[in-house]
Backbone as JSON Lines, residues from 0, in Angstrom:
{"i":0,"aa":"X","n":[6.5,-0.19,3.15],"ca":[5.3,0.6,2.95],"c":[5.24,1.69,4.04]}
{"i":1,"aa":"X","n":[4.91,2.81,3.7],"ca":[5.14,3.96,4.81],"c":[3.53,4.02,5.17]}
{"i":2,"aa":"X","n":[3.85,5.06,6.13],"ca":[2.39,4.83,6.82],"c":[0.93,5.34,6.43]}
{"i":3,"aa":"X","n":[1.23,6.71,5.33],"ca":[0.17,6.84,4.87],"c":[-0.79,5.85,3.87]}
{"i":4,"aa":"X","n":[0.49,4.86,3.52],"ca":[-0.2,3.84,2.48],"c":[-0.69,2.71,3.0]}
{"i":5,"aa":"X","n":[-0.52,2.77,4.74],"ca":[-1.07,1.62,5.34],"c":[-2.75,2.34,6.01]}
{"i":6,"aa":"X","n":[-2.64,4.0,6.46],"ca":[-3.65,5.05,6.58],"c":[-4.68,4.19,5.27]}
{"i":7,"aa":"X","n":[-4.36,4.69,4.49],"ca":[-5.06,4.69,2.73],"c":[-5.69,3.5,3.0]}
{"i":8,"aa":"X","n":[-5.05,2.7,2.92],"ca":[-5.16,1.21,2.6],"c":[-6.27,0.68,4.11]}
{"i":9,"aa":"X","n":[-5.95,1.13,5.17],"ca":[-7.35,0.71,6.39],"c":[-8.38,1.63,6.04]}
{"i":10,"aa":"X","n":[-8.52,2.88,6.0],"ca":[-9.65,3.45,5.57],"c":[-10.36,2.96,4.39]}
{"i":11,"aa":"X","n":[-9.94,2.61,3.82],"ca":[-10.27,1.46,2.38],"c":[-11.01,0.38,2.96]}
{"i":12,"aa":"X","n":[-10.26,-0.26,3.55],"ca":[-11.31,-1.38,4.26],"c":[-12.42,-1.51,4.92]}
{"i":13,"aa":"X","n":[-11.93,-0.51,5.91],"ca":[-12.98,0.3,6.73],"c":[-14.58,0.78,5.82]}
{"i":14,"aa":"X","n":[-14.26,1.5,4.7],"ca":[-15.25,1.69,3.84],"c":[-15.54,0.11,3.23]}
{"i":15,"aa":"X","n":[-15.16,-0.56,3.03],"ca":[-15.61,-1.79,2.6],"c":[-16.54,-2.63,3.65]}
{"i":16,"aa":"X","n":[-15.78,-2.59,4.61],"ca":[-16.76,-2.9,6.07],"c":[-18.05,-2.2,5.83]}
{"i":17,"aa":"X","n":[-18.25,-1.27,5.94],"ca":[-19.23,-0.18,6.6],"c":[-20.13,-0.87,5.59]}
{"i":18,"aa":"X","n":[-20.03,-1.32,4.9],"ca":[-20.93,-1.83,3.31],"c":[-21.35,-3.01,3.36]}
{"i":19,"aa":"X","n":[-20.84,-4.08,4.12],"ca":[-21.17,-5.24,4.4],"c":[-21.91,-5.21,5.4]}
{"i":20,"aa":"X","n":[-23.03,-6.2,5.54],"ca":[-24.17,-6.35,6.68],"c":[-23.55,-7.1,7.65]}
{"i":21,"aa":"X","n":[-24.27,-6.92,8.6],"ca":[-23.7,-8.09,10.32],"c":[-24.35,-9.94,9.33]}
{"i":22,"aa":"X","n":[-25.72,-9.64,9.29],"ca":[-25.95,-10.86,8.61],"c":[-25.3,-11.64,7.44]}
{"i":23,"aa":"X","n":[-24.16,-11.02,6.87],"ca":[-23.55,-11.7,6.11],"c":[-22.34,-12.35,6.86]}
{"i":24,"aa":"X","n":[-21.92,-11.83,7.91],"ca":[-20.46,-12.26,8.62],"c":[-20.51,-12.72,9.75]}
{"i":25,"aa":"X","n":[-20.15,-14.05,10.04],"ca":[-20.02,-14.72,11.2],"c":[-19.86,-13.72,12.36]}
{"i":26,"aa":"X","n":[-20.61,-14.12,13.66],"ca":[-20.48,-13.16,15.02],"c":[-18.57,-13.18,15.03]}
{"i":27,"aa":"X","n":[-17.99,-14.12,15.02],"ca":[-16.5,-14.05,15.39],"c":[-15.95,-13.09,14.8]}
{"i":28,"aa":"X","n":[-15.97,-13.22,13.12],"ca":[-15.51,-12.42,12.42],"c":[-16.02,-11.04,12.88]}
{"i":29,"aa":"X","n":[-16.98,-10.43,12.7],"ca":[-17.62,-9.31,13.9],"c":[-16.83,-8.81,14.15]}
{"i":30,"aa":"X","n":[-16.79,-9.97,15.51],"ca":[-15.75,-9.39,16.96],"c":[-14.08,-8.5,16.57]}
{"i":31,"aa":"X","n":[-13.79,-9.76,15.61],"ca":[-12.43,-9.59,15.6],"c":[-12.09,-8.36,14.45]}
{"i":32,"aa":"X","n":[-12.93,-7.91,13.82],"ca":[-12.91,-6.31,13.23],"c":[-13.19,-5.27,13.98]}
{"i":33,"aa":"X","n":[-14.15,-5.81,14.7],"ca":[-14.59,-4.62,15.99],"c":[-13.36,-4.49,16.62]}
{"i":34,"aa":"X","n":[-12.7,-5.61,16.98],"ca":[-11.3,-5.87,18.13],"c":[-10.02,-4.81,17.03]}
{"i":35,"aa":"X","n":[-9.58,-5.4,16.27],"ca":[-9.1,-4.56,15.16],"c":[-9.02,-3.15,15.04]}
{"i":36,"aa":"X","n":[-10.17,-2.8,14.68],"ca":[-10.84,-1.5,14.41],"c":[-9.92,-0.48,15.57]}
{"i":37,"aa":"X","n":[-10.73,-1.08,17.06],"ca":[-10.91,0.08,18.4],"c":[-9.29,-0.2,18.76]}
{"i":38,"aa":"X","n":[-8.25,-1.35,18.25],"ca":[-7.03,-0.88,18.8],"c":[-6.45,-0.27,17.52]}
{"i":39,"aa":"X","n":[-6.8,0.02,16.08],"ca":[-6.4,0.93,15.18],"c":[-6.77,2.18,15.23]}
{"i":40,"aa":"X","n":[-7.96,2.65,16.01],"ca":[-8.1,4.02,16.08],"c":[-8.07,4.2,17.47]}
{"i":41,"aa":"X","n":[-7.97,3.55,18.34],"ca":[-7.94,4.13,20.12],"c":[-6.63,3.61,20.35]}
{"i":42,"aa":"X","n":[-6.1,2.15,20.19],"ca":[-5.02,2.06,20.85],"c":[-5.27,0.62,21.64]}
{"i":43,"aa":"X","n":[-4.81,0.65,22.32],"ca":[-4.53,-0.75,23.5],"c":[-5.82,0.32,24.93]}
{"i":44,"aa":"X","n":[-6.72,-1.0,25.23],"ca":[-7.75,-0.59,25.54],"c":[-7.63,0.24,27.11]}
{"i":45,"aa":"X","n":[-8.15,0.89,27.93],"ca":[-7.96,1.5,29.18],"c":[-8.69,0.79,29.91]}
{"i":46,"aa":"X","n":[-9.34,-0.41,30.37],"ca":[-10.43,-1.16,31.03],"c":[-10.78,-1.0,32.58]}
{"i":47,"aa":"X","n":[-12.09,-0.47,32.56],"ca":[-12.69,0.62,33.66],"c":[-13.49,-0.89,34.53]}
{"i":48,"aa":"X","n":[-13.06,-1.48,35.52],"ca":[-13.56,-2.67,35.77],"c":[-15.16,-2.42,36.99]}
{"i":49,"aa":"X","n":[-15.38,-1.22,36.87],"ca":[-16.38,-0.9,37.73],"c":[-17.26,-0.4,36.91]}
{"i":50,"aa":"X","n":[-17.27,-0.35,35.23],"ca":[-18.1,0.0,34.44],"c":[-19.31,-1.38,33.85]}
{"i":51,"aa":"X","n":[-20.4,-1.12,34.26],"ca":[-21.29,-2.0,33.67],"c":[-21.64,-2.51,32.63]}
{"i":52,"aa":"X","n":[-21.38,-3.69,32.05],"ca":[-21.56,-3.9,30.58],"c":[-22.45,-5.07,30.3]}
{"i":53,"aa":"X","n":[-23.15,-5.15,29.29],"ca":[-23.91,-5.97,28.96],"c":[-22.88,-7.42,28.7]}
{"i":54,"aa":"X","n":[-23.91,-8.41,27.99],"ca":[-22.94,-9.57,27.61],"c":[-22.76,-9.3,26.25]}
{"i":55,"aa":"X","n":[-23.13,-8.67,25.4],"ca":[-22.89,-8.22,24.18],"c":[-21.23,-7.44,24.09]}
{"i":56,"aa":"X","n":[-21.37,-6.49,25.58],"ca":[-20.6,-5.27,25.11],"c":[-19.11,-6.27,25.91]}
{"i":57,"aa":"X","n":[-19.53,-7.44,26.99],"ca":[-18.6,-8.06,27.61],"c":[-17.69,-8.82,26.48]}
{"i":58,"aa":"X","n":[-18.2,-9.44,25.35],"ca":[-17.57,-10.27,24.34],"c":[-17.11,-8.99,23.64]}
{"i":59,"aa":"X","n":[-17.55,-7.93,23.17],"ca":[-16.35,-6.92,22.93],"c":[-15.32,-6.61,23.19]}
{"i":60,"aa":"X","n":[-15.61,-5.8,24.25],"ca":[-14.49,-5.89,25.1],"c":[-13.38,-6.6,25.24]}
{"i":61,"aa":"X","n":[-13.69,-8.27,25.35],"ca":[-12.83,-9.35,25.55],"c":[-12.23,-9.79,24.13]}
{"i":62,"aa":"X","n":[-12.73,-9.24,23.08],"ca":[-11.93,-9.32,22.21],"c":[-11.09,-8.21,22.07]}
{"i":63,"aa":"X","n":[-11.31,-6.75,21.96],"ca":[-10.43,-5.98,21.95],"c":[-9.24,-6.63,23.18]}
{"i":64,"aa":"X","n":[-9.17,-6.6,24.52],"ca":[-8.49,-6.81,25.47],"c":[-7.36,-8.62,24.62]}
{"i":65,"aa":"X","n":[-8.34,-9.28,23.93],"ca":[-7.25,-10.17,23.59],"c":[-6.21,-10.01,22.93]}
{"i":66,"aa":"X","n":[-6.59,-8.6,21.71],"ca":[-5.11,-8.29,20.77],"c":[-4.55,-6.78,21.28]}
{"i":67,"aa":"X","n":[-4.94,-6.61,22.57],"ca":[-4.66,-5.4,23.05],"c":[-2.77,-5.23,22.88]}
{"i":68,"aa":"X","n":[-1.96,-6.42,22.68],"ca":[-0.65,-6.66,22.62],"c":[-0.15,-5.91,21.33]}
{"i":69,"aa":"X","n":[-1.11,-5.78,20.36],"ca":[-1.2,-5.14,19.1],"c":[-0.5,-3.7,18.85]}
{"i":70,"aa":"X","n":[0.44,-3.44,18.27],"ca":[0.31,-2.16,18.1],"c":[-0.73,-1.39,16.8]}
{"i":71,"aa":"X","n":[-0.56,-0.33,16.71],"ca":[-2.25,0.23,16.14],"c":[-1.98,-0.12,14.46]}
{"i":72,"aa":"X","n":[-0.34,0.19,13.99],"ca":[-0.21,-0.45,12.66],"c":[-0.58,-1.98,12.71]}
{"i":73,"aa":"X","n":[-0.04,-2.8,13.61],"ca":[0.21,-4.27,13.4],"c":[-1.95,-4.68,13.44]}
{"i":74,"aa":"X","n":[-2.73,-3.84,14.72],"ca":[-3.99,-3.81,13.98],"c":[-4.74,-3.74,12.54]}
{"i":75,"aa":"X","n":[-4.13,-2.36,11.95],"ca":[-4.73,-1.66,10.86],"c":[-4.08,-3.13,9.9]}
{"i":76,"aa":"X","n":[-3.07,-3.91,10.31],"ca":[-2.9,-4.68,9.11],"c":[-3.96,-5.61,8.78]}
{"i":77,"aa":"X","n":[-3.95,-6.71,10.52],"ca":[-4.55,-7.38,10.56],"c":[-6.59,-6.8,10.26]}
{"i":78,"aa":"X","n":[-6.67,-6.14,10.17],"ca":[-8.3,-5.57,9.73],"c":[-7.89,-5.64,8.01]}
{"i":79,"aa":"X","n":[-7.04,-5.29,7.43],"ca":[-6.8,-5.05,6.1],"c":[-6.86,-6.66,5.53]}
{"i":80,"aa":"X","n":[-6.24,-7.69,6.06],"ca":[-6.22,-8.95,6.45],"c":[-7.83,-9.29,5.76]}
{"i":81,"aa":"X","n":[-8.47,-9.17,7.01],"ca":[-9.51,-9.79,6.89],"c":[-10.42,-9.53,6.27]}
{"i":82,"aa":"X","n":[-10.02,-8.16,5.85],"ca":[-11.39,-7.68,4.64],"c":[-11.2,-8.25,3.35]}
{"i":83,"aa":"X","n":[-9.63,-8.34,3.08],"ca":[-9.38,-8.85,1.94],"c":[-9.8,-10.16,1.72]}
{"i":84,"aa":"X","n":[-9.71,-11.14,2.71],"ca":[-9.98,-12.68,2.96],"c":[-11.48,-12.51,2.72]}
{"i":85,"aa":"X","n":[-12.11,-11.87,3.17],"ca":[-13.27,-11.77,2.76],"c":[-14.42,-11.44,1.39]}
{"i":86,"aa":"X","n":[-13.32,-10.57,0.41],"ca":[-13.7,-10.04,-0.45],"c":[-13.33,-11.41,-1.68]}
{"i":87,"aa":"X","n":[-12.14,-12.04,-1.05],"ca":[-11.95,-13.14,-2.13],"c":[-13.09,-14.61,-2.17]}
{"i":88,"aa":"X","n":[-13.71,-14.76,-1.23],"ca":[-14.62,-15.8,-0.69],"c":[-15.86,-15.11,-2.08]}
């Protein structure tokens, strides 16, 4: 699969996301699209350790930083992953 059809195919999801409520999806699940998401469009994270963060924005963070090993395709898959797992439930 070349890359515009993996492009196609996360923006797809992405719009499928944007459509689903927080109240329908477990906080984890959340996280781990949020985590997904910011290393498919930013990358592997830059972490500013003198920047102040809530405990909200701290469990962010700590999820992006867990698949930060990710490259931004091997992300965009795993988000494609989970929307689909989701859409079949």
């Amino acid at each position: 699969m070349n890359k515009k059809d993996l492009d196609t195919r996360f923006l797809e999801a992405v719009e499928i996301a944007s459509q689903m409520t927080q109240a329908s999806l477990p906080q984890d699940v959340q996280l781990r699209l949020y985590a997904f998401y910011k290393q498919a469009t930013y990358g592997t994270l830059s972490y500013n350790h003198s920047e102040s963060y809530d405990l909200r924005n701290a469990f962010k963070t700590n999820a992006w930083i867990q698949i930060s090993h990710l490259s931004i395709e091997e992300a965009k898959e795993q988000y494609i992953e989970i929307i689909n797992s989701l859409l079949e439930k």
